[in-house]
C-alpha positions, -999 to +999 in steps of 0.1 A: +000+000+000+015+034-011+024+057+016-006+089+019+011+119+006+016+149+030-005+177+022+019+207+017+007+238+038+009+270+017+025+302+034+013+332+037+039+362+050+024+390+071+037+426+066+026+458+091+044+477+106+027+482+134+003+457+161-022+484+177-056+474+179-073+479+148-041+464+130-044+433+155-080+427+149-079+427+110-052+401+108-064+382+136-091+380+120-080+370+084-060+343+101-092+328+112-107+325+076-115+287+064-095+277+036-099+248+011-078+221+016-044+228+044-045+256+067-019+281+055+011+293+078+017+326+089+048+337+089+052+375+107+078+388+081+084+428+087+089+455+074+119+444+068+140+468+057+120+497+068+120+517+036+118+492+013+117+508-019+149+526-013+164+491-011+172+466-037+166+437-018+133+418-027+106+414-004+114+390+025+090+362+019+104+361-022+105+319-028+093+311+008+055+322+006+024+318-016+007+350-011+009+384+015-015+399+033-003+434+049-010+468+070+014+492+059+010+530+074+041+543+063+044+540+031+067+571+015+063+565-026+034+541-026+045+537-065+075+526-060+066+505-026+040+486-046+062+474-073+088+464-046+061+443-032+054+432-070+089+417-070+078+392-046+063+374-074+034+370-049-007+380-049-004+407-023-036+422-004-036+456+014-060+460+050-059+497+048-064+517+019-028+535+015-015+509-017-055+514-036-044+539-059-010+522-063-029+490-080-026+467-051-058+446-044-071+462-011-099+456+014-108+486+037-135+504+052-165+521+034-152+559+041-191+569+028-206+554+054-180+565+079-187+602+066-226+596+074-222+585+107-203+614+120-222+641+103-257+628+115-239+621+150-227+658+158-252+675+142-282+654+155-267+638+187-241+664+197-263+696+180-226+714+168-231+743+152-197+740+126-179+713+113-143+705+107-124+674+097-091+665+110-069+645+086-030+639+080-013+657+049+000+627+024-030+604+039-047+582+015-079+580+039-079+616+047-098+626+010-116+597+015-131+608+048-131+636+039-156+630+009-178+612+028-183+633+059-191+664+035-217+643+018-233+635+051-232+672+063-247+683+027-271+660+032-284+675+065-276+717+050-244+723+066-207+726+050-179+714+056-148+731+068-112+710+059-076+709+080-048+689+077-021+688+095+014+674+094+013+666+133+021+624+137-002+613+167+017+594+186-005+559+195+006+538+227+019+569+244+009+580+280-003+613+276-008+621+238+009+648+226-007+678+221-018+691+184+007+720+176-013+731+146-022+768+146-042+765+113-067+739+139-068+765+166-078+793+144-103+773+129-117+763+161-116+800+177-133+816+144-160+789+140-198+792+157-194+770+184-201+744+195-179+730+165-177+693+158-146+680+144-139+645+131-105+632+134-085+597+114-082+580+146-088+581+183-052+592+186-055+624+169-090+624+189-066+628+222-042+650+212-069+674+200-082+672+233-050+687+249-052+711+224-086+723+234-073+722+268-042+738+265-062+768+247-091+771+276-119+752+248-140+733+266-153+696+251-173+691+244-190+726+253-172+745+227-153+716+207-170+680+203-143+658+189-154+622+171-122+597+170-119+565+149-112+530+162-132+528+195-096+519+210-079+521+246-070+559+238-113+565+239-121+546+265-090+552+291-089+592+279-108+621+300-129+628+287-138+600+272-141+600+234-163+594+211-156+572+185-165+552+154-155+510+156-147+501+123-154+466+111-116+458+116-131+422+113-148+416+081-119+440+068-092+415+078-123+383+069-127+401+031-092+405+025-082+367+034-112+357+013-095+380-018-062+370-014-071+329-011-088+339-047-060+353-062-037+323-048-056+300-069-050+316-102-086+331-096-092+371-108-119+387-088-137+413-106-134+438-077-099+442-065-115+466-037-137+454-009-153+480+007-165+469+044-195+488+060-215+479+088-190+507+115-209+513+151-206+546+165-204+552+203-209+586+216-194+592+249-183+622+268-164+643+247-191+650+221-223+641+248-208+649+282-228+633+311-255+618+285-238+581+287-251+553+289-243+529+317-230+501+293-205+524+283-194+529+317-192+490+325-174+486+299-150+514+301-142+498+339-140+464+331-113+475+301-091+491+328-093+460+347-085+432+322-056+461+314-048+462+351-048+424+359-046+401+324-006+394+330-017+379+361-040+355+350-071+373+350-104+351+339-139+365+328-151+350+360-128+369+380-134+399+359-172+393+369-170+392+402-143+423+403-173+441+384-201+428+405-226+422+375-236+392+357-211+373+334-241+372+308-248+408+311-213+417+308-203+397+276-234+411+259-220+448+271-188+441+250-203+423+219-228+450+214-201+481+222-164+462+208-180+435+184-159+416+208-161+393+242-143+402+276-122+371+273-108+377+237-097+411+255-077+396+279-062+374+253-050+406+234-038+425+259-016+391+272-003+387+233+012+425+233+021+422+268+042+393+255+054+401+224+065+433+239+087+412+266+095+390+240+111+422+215+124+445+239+142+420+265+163+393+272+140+377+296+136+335+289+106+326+275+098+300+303+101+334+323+079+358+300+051+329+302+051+331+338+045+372+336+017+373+318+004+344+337+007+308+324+017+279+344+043+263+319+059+269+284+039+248+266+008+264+275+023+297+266+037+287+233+001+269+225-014+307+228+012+325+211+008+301+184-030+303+185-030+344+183-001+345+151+005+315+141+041+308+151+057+302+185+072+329+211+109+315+200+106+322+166+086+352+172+115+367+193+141+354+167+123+373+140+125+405+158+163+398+164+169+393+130+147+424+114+169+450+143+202+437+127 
């Protein structure tokens, strides 16, 4: 009898260049996608070298991978960075929408729909008298976003008024820097107040907040501000920001789907996916007091599961630390984050790790006891779970890419 022949499993690199939330949630996501036949492996490739089109190495996964999925927000000369990734000799698909007009295949959100949320939310909800929107020069969302919140205003008899600023919000940090953009602050100080101003992400959200500070504005009395991303920065900021939850899912879930298509020699009609279906949540920095207690539990039990996931932290724990039902609470984060309180505690142990696990020397039998497991093997079986490959090769990966 002839021996069964191994089913190969096909590779597929991952390129970002960053792991914040919304980043973590769309691969995490397209990770999770059912294939035909084996499972792929991901492989956690970069960016390596940092400004790749400057370089004339080939892409890292050139020979070793079937196809590449990737979150790039840096960029420089998206031209000239797409046909580096071209040289790969690989179907690539973008999860933001920075490489669109470059020709890569790309799944992002449906900036229309974002547009229409914000307008009807601080005009309706928040009853701003002016608008603004806050994007990056050299963005590809920002026109985007741009375009769609202008339609939504029209739509309800107001205009639009447009900055952009050069300012990088710094994500991750402490306290978020504050905006030092005097073309914002005159525009805020001329405008009928209360104005409402709609920023890329939650980061910019919280530096505009310190700007309004710094400058005696009060938020949301004279200045509502609407962030993007629903992330940490909203909830854990004061005040508390409101903010649009993209569907970082179905973004990384469409994506997958398009690349798997273009790995089989298919070619899709529509080589962008435009994902809909965002949530707004309006909290105190375009509402003030006028929030509702899920937002509250919710905001609580975040700081907690930050506070106490390295040490093993369960959902019944996380309960009982809350004093409210476990039912109650899980429906509280699957109707505010799409999400459940114990795949939060799960992401906030992965980055606690794969910080350790970049920026130290520590073993890996002692980095699995830090963020709570009882052996290495439990700890690798999670780390392997969230990307796909174990905390050793994780780690040696990050050696190799700060050569």
């Amino acid at each position: 009898m002839s021996a069964q022949r191994r089913v190969q499993r096909p590779i597929v690199a991952v390129y970002t260049d960053s792991w914040v939330e919304h980043v973590f949630r769309k691969l995490t996501a397209a990770m999770a996608v059912p294939v035909r036949g084996a499972a792929p492996l991901f492989v956690d490739y970069g960016p390596t070298p940092l400004v790749p089109e400057a370089s004339a190495a080939l892409p890292p996964w050139t020979g070793r991978a079937q196809g590449a999925i990737l979150v790039v927000r840096t960029c420089g000369d998206t031209a000239a960075f797409a046909d580096w990734l071209r040289q790969g000799g690989v179907p690539v698909v973008s999860l933001n929408v920075e490489l669109l007009a470059a020709g890569i295949p790309t799944a992002c959100a449906d900036y229309m729909e974002l547009g229409r949320l914000a307008a009807a939310h601080l005009a309706n909800e928040a009853g701003c008298r002016s608008f603004v929107h806050l994007g990056v020069s050299g963005s590809a969302a920002t026109p985007l976003r741009e375009a769609g919140f202008r339609a939504g205003l029209a739509a309800l008899g107001h205009e639009l008024h447009v900055v952009r600023t050069t300012a990088e919000a710094v994500s991750e940090a402490v306290e978020p820097p504050s905006l030092v953009e005097p073309e914002l602050l005159a525009t805020l100080l001329a405008l009928p107040r209360p104005v409402g101003v709609f920023t890329l992400s939650d980061d910019y959200a919280a530096g505009l907040a310190r700007l309004c500070r710094e400058a005696g504005l009060q938020v949301p009395g004279d200045v509502a501000i609407l962030g993007v991303g629903n992330s940490m920065v909203a909830h854990a900021h004061h005040p508390t920001l409101s903010s649009i939850q993209v569907s970082d899912s179905e973004i990384g879930r469409a994506g997958m789907m398009l690349l798997q298509a273009l790995m089989r020699g298919e070619r899709p009609a529509i080589q962008q996916v435009l994902v809909g279906g965002h949530s707004l949540y309006g909290r105190e920095s375009t509402v003030g007091s006028r929030e509702p207690f899920g937002y509250l539990a919710v905001d609580t039990a975040l700081e907690r599961i930050r506070s106490h996931a390295v040490g093993g932290l369960t959902v019944s724990r996380l309960t009982k630390l809350l004093g409210m039902p476990e039912r109650s609470l899980r429906q509280l984060f699957q109707d505010e984050l799409g999400s459940t309180p114990s795949a939060e505690i799960q992401r906030v142990r992965f980055e606690h790790a794969a910080r350790l696990l970049k920026c130290t020397n520590l073993p890996v039998s002692r980095i699995a006891q830090v963020v709570g497991f009882g052996s290495l093997a439990a700890f690798s079986n999670f780390f392997h779970r969230m990307i796909g490959m174990p905390p050793v090769a994780y780690r040696r990966a990050g050696a190799t890419r700060r050569r």
